[in-house]
matplotlib code that plots the C-alpha trace (Angstrom):
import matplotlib.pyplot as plt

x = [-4.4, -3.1, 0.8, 3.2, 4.7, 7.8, 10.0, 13.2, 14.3, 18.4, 20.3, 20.1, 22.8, 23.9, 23.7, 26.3, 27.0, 24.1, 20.6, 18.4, 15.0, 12.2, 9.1, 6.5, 2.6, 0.2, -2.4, -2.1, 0.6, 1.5, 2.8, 6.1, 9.5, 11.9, 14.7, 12.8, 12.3, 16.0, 17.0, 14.9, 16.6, 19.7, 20.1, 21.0, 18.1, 14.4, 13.5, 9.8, 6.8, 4.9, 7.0, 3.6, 2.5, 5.7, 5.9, 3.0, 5.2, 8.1, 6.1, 4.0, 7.6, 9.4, 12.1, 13.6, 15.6, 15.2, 12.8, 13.4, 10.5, 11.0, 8.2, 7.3, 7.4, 11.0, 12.5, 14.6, 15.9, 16.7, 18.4, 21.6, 21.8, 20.8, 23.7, 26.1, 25.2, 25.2, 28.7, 30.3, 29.5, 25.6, 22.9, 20.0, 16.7, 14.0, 10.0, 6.7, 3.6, 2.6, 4.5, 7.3, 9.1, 9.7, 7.1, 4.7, 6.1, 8.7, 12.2, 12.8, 14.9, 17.0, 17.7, 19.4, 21.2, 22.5, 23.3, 25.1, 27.6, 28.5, 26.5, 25.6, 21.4, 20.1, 16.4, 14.7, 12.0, 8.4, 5.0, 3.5, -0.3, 0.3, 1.6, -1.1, -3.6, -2.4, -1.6, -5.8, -7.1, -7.7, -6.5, -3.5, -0.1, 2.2, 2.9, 1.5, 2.4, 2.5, 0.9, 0.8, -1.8, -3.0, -2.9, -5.4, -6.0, -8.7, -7.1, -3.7, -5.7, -7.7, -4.1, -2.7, -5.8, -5.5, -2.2, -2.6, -6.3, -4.1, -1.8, -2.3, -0.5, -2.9, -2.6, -2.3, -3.5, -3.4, -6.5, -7.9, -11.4, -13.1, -11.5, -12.4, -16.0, -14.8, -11.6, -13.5, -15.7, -13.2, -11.7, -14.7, -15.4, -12.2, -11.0, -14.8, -16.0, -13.4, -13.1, -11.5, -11.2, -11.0, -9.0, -10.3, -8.3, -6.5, -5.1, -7.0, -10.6, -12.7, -11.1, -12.6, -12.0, -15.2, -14.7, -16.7, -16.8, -16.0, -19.9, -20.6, -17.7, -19.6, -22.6, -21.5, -20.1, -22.1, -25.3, -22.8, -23.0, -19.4, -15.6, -13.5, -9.7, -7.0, -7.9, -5.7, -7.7, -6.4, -7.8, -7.8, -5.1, -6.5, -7.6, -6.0, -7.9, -9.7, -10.0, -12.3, -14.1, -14.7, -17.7, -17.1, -13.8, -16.3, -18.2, -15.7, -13.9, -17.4, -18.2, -14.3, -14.6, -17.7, -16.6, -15.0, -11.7, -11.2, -8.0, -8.1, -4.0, -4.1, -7.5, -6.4, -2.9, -4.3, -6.9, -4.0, -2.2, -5.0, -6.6, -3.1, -3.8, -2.4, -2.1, -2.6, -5.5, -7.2, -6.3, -8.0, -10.8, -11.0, -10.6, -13.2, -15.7, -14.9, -15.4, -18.7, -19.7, -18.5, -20.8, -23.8, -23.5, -23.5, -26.1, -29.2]
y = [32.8, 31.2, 29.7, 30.9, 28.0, 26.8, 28.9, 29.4, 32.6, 32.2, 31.4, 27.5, 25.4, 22.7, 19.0, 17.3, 14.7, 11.8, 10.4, 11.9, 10.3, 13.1, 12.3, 15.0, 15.5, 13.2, 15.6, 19.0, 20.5, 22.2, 18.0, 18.7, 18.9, 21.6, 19.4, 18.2, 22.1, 22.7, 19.6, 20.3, 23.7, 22.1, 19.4, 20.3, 18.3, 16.9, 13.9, 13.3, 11.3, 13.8, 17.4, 19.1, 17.8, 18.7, 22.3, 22.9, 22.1, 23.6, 27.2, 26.8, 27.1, 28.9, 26.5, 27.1, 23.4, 21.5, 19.0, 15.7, 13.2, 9.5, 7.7, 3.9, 4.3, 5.7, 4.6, 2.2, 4.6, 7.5, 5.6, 5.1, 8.8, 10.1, 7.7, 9.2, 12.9, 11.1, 9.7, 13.2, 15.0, 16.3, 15.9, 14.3, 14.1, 11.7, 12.4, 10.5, 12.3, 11.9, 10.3, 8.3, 7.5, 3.6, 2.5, 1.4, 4.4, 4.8, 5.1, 1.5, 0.9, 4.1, 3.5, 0.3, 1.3, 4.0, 1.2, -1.2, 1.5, 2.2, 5.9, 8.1, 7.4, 9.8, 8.7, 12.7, 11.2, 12.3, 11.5, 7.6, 6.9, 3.4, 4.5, 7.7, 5.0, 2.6, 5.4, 6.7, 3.5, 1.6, -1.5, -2.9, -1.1, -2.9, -5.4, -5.0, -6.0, -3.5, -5.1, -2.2, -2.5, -6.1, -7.9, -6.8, -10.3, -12.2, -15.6, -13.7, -11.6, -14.1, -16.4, -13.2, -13.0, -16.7, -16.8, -14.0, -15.3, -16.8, -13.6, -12.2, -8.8, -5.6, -6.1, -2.4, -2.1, 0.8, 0.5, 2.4, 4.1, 2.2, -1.2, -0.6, -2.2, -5.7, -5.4, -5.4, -8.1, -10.6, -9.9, -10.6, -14.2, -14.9, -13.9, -13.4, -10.4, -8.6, -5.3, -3.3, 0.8, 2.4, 5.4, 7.9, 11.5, 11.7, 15.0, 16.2, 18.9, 15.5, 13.4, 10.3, 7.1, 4.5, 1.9, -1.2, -4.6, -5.3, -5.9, -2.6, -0.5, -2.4, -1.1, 2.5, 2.5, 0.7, 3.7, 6.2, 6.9, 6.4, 6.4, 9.6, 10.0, 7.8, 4.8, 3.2, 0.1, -1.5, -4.9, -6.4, -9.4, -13.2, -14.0, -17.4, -20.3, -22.8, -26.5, -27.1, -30.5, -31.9, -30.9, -27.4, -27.5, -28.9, -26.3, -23.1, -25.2, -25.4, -21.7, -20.2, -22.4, -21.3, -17.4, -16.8, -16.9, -19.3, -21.5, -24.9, -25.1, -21.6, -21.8, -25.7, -23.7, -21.3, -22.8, -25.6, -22.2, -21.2, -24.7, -26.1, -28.8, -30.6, -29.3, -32.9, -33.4, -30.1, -30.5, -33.5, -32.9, -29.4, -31.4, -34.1, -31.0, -29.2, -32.7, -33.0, -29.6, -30.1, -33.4, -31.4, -28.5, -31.2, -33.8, -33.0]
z = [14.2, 11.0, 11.9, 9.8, 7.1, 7.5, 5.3, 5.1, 3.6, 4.1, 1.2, 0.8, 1.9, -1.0, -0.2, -0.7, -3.4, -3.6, -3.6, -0.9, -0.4, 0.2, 1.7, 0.8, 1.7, 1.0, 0.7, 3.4, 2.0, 5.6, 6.2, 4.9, 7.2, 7.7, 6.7, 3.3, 2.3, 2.8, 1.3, -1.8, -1.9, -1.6, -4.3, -7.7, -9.6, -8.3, -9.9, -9.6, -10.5, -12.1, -12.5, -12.8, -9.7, -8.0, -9.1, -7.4, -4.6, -5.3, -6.6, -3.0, -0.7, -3.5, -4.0, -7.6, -8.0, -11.3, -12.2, -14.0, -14.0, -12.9, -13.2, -13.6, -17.2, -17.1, -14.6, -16.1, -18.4, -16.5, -13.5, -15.2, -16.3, -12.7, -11.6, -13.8, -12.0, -8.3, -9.2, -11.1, -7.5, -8.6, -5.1, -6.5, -4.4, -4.9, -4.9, -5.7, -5.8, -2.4, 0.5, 0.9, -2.4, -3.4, -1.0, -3.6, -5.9, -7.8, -7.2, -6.0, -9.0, -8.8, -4.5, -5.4, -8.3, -5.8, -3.6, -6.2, -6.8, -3.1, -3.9, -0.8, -0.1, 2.7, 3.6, 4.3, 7.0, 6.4, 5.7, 4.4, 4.1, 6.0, 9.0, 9.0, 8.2, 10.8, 13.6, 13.7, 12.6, 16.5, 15.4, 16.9, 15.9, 18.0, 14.2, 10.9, 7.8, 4.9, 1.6, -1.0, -4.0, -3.9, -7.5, -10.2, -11.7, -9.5, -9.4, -8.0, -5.8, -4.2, -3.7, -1.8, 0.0, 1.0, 2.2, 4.5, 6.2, 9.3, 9.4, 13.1, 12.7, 11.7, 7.2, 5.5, 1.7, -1.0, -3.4, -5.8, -5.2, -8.0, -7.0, -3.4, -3.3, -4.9, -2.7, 0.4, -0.9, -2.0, 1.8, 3.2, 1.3, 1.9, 5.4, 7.2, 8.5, 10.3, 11.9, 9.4, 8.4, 5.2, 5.6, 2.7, 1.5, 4.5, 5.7, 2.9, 3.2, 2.7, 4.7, 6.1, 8.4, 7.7, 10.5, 11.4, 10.6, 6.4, 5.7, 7.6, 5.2, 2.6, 3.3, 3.8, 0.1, -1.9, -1.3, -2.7, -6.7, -6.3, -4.0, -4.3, -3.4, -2.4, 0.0, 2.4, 3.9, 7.1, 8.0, 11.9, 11.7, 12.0, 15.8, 17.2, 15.9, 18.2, 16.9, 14.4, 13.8, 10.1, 9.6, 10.5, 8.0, 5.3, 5.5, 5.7, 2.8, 0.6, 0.9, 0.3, -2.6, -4.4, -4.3, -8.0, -9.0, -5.8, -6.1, -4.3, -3.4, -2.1, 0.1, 1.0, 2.0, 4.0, 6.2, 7.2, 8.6, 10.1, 12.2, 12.2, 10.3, 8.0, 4.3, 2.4, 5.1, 4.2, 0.6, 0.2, 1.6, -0.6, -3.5, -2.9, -2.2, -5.7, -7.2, -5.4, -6.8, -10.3, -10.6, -9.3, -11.5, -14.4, -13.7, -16.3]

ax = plt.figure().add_subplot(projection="3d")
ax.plot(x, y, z, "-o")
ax.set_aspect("equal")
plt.show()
């Protein structure tokens, strides 16, 4: 039998004055709390990512409240005049599109304007795709570390990437489903071939949790004429390192740095993290290796 949604048909309570931080569905629109219909009900104004994507929403539970859109290309414009509102008395609530606003959404810039003028800022609990991600993925939950949507440029990207190989905790990522494929490859050439799980559409009809070793997701994708819906990829943290001799380091240093858009300070950076060596040792003996290489790909 099909449970009744949670409705509430008394006459809605108003919030009082300030910014209230409404987590909506990511995808099931049933993933939505009590508290955030009320308080949606409540406020005098919405201020959301896309109106047309909220009012689906808003039509679906029947909550009439205005709609203002905030988005990245606004924001910065429309945060004084929502201030104004929040500071004459007005309840002002806060959505993205999907999930937790300001974590890798917008609204960042309007929570700490709220903030800077000593403004009310209620956080309405709800749904995030990192934590759903993270919750069914089998890797270890008891640290992570959250890293949004990892750089578009390939030099930046593969720095990030560096700097994180030694990281032990559980590593979280956004990416978008035609950036995927190279994502998981630049991981791979950078960190090796860890456990991993790309967490597809979640809570959605096609929704999907690919697990396996990075190579093995790889694999899985690559036969597919192409990757749907919104991707959350959650990577196994670094395991403790044993020594490692110079030879060994000569040769993890001579294959990070043949991938493209390799950097020699930030690969040279992270392996002394991750052996617990020096940095000029390991620098050095990156350097003389890309030196090596450069003469080869020269000679006649």
């Amino acid at each position: 039998m099909r449970l009744p949604l949670p409705t509430d048909d008394r006459e809605p309570v108003r919030c009082p004055g300030g910014l209230y931080v409404v987590a909506t569905p990511i995808g099931h629109l049933e993933d939505i709390t009590l508290r955030a219909i009320k308080t949606l009900n409540g406020v005098d104004l919405i201020a959301a990512e896309d109106t047309r994507h909220t009012a689906r929403l808003l039509s679906h539970y029947r909550i009439p409240t205005p709609l203002i859109s905030c988005h990245e290309h606004n924001e910065r414009q429309r945060t004084p005049e929502l201030i104004d509102k929040i500071r004459s008395g007005a309840a002002v609530a806060l959505v993205s599109d999907a999930g937790t606003p300001s974590v890798s959404d917008p609204g960042y810039r309007l929570v700490c304007a709220a903030v800077e003028h000593g403004l009310k800022v209620f956080p309405i609990p709800g749904v995030s795709a990192a934590i759903t991600g993270l919750c069914a993925s089998g890797l270890p939950t008891d640290a992570f570390v959250f890293l949004g949507f990892a750089p578009k440029k390939k030099g930046k990207r593969m720095d990030l990437l560096a700097s994180l190989a030694a990281e032990p905790r559980t590593l979280v990522f956004y990416e978008s489903p035609r950036r995927v494929v190279g994502f998981l490859d630049d991981i791979r050439s950078v960190m090796g071939d860890r456990s991993a799980v790309l967490a597809r559409e979640m809570t959605k009809l096609h929704e999907e949790f690919i697990r396996g070793t990075l190579s093995e997701i790889l694999v899985v994708l690559v036969d597919r004429p192409e990757v749907k819906g919104e991707c959350t990829l959650l990577v196994d943290g670094a395991a403790a390192a044993d020594p490692i001799s110079d030879v060994d380091l000569a040769l993890v240093l001579r294959d990070a740095l043949a991938q493209p858009g390799a950097r020699l300070s930030g690969l040279s950076k992270a392996f002394a993290k991750q052996y617990n060596l020096p940095r000029k040792t390991v620098y050095e003996m990156a350097l003389t290796i890309q030196k090596e290489s450069d003469a080869s790909a020269n000679r006649p």
